[in-house]
N, C-alpha and C positions, 0 to 999 in steps of 0.2 A: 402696158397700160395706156390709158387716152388722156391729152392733155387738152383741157376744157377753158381756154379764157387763161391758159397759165398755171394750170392747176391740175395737178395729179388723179386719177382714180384709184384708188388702192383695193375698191371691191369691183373692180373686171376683170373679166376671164383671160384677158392678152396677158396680165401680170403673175396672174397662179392663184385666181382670187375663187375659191369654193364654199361650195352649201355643206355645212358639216351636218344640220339638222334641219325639221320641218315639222310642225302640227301634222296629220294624219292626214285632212283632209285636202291639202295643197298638193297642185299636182305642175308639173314643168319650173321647181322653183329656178333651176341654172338661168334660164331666160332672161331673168334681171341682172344678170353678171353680162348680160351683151348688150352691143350698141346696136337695137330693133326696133322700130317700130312695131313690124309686125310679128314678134313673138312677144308673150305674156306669159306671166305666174298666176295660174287659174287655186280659187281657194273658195270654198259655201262660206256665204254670207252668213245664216245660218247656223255655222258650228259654233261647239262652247268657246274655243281658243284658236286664234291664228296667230302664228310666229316663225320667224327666220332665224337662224345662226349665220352668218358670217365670215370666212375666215379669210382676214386681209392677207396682201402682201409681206406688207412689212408691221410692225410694231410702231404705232403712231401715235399723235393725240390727234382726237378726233376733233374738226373743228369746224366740218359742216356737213348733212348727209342729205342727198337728195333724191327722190321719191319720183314715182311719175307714174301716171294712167293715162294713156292715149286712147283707150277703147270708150266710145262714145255710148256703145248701147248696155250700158253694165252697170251695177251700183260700185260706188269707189267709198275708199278708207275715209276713216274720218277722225278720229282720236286715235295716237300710238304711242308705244313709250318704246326709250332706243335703250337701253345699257351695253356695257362692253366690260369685257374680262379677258387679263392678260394670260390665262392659259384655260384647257378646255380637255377633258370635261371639269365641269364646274356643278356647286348645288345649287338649286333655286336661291338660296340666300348669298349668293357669292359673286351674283350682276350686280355692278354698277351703276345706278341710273344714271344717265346725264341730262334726262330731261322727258317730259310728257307735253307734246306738238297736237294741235289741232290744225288740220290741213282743211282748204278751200275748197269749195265744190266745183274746181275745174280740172280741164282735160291737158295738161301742161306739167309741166318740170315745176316740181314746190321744195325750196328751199329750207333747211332745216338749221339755224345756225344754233350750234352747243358751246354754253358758257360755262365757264372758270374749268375745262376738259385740262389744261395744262396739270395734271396732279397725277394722273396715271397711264402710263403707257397700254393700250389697246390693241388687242392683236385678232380678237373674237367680238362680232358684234352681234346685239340679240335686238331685233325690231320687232313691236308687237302692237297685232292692229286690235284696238281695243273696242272701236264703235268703226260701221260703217252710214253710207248714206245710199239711200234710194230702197228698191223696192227688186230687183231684179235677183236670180239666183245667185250667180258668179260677183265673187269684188276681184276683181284684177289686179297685176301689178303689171308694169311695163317695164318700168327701170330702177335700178338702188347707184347711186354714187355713194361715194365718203371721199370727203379730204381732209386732209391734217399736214402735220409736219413730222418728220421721222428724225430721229437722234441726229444723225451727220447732219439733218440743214439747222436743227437746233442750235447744234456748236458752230457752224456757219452762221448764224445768226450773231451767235455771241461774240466771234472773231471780228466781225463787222461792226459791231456796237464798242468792242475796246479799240479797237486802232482809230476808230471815229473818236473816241475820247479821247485817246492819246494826242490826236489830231488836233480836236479841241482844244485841251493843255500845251500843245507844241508852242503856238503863235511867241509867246512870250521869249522863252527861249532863242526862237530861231531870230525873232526881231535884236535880241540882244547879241548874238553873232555875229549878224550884218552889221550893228552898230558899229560895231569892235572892227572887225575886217575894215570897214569902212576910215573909220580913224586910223587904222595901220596906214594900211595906202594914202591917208594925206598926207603921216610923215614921211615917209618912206619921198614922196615927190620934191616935199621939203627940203628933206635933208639932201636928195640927189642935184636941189638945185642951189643950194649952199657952198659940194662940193665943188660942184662947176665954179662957183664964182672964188674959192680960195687959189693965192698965188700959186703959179705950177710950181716957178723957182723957190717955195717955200721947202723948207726940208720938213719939217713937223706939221702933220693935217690932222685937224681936230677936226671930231666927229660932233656934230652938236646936241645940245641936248633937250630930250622930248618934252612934251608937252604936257604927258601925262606923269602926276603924283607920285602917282603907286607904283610906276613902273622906271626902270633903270635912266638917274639922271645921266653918268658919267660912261659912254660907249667904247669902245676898245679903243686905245690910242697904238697908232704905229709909228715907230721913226727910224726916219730913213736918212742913210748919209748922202750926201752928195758927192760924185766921183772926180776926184783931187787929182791933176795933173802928176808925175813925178817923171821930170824931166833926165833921160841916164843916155848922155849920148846921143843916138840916132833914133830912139826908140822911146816910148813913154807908156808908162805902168801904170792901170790904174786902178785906187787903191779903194774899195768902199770902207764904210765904218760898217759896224757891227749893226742889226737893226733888233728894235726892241718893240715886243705888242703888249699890250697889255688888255688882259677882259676886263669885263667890269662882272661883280659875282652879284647883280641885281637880275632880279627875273627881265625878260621883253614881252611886249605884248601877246606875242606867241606862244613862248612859255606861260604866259597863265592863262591862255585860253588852253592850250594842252593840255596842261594839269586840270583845268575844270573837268574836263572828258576825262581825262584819266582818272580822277576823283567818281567819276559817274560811271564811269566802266567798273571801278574798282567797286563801288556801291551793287551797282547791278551784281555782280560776278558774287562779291557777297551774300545779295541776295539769294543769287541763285543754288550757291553753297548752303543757304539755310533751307533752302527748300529742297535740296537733295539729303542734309541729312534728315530734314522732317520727314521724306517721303522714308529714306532708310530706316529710322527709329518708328516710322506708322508700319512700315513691312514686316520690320523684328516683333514691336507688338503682336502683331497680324500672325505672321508664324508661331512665335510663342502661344497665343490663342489656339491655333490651329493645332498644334503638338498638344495643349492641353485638352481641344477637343478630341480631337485622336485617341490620345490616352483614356479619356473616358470610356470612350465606343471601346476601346480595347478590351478595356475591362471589363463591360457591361457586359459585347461579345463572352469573350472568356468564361464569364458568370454564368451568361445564358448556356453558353457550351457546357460547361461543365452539368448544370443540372441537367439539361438536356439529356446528357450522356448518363448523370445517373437516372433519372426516369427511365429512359430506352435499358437499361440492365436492370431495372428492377421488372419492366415490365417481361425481360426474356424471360429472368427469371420464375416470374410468374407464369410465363407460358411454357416453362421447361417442369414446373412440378405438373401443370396440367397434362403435358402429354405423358410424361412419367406416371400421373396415377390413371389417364385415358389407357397406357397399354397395360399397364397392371389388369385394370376390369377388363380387357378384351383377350386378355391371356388368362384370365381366371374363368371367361366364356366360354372359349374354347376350352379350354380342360373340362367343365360341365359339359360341354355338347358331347364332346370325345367321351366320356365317362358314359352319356348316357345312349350315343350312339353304340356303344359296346355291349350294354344292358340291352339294349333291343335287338341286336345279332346276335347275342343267345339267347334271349326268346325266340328269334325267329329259326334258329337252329331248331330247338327242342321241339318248336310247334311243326316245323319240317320232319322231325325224324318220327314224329309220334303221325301223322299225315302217311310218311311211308309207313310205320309199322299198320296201321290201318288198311292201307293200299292193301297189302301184303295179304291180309287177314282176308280183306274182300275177295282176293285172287284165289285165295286155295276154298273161301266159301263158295266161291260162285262155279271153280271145278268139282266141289262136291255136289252141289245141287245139280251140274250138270252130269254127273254117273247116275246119280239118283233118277232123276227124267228118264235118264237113257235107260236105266233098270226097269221103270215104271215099265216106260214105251214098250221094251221087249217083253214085260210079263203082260201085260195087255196083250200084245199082239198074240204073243205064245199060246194065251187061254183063248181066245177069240179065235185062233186056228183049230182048236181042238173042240171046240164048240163047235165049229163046223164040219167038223168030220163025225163029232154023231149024229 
């Protein structure tokens, strides 16, 4: 993609940003997905409808889209309206408007800012040029951007607006820390400059005590013996006393700033145990739902199967009596043909034999007729000879 001023392109071609669709009469739409002057989306001024599809990179709100005609000698757009829809294909009733722009009659980058877009994510946009201006064939396009914001800078947004709050909220707290710390380390100088100034040779050192109310008057006492000569001879033992501490069972300053935190650790941890089992008992919901939808579909499935299955058996069976009574009449056809093919081959027998007995007839007439001539011929001749001899 191209970053413009800080700002994303989500409908360029660098990113995987495509023409899913086009009016009929548009021709080079990709061109508006590049960064060209001199390539153009050529579209008739003329036609009933011009329109683009869009299909982003990513799933966004759309939150500005900008247009451009750099071609001087051409008529340019003038009324258009943008919708977007999160999947595609989609029916005429199922874009989104987010708004209808009237652009200026220049030759420059025209801004299109969309209001209250925060409501649905966009992932397909439809721009439609509704009126143009001038007089010329061609209305051009030169360029289409889109910007938005895409889910991960969303919740980066968000992440940013809580810890700024939290921020907000801290001041008090963390003043109240320092105060505290702050009053430790004065006693703390106090009481170290107290010790310094008690007797060393004192055997008992009292710790003194604080300043603060709420917090431990009386601090651990220690006592210490002092080591007592015990003269034996050449040599000398020495014997301490026993020593003894004592705490005091009052909180310290430290202590109750610990336990604050740990009160507040212990809160948070709480919390966070109510929001794991909230999330745990939304999940079992969730599946429980899930298993009940399941179950449904199971059964629906099921249902459908089964009818299913008996239509398709009722349906065999209906094509099982049809071909059963289909060869019944084609075997009762043939048995007629057969029957009457046999009827015609004794006809045709009988009409054969009575053909030869005719042949036959003609044969022995046509040898009588031929003695007969020959008789003729020779009594002819015979008399005809004898004629001439008287």
């Amino acid at each position: 993609g191209k970053l413009y001023k800080d700002r994303f392109n989500y409908a360029s071609v660098d990113c995987a940003a495509t023409i899913m669709k086009t009016s009929r009469d548009i021709k080079r739409a990709t061109n508006i997905l590049k960064e060209s002057k001199d390539s153009y989306m050529l579209m008739e001024c003329q036609a009933p409808d011009h329109f683009i599809i869009i299909e982003l990179c990513e799933d966004i709100y759309v939150h500005t889209v900008v247009i451009a005609n750099f071609e001087f000698f051409s008529s340019t757009f003038k009324d258009i309206r943008i919708s977007e829809s999160n999947r595609y294909p989609v029916s005429p009733d199922g874009w989104r408007v987010l708004g209808e722009f009237q652009a200026q009659n220049i030759r420059d980058l025209q801004l299109f800012h969309i209001k209250n877009s925060n409501k649905h994510w966009a992932r397909y946009l439809k721009i439609e040029f509704l009126t143009y201006r001038g007089h010329e064939f061609y209305c051009p396009v030169s360029l289409v951007r889109v910007h938005g914001i895409t889910l991960i800078e969303e919740y980066q947004i968000a992440v940013e607006q809580k810890k700024q709050k939290q921020i907000e909220d801290s001041p008090a707290l963390a003043g109240e820390i320092h105060t505290e710390s702050k009053g430790i380390e004065n006693q703390q100088e106090q009481y170290q400059d107290k010790l310094n100034s008690e007797d060393e040779n004192n055997g008992i050192v009292k710790q003194t005590a604080l300043s603060e109310g709420n917090y431990s008057s009386s601090p651990p006492m220690i006592q210490v013996s002092k080591c007592q000569p015990d003269s034996d001879q050449n040599h000398t033992t020495l014997k301490p006393s026993s020593a003894k501490v004592t705490w005091s069972a009052e909180p310290t300053i430290q202590e109750s700033i610990y336990k604050t935190m740990a009160k507040r650790l212990s809160l948070l941890e709480d919390s966070a145990n109510l929001s794991l089992q909230y999330m745990e008992q939304q999940s079992r919901s969730l599946r429980e739902a899930i298993n009940m939808i399941e179950k449904k579909q199971n059964s629906k499935i099921e249902l459908f199967l089964e009818q299913f299955n008996r239509s398709v058996l009722t349906e065999l069976n209906n094509y099982k009596l049809q071909y059963e009574t289909i060869i019944h009449q084609i075997r009762a056809e043939i048995a007629n043909v057969q029957t009457s093919n046999e009827q015609d081959v004794l006809l045709l027998n009988i009409r054969l034999n009575s053909l030869a007995g005719g042949l036959a007839f003609q044969q022995r007439l046509s040898i009588l007729l031929s003695f007969v001539l020959l008789a003729i011929l020779m009594f002819i001749i015979l008399t005809r000879g004898a004629t001439l001899d008287h």
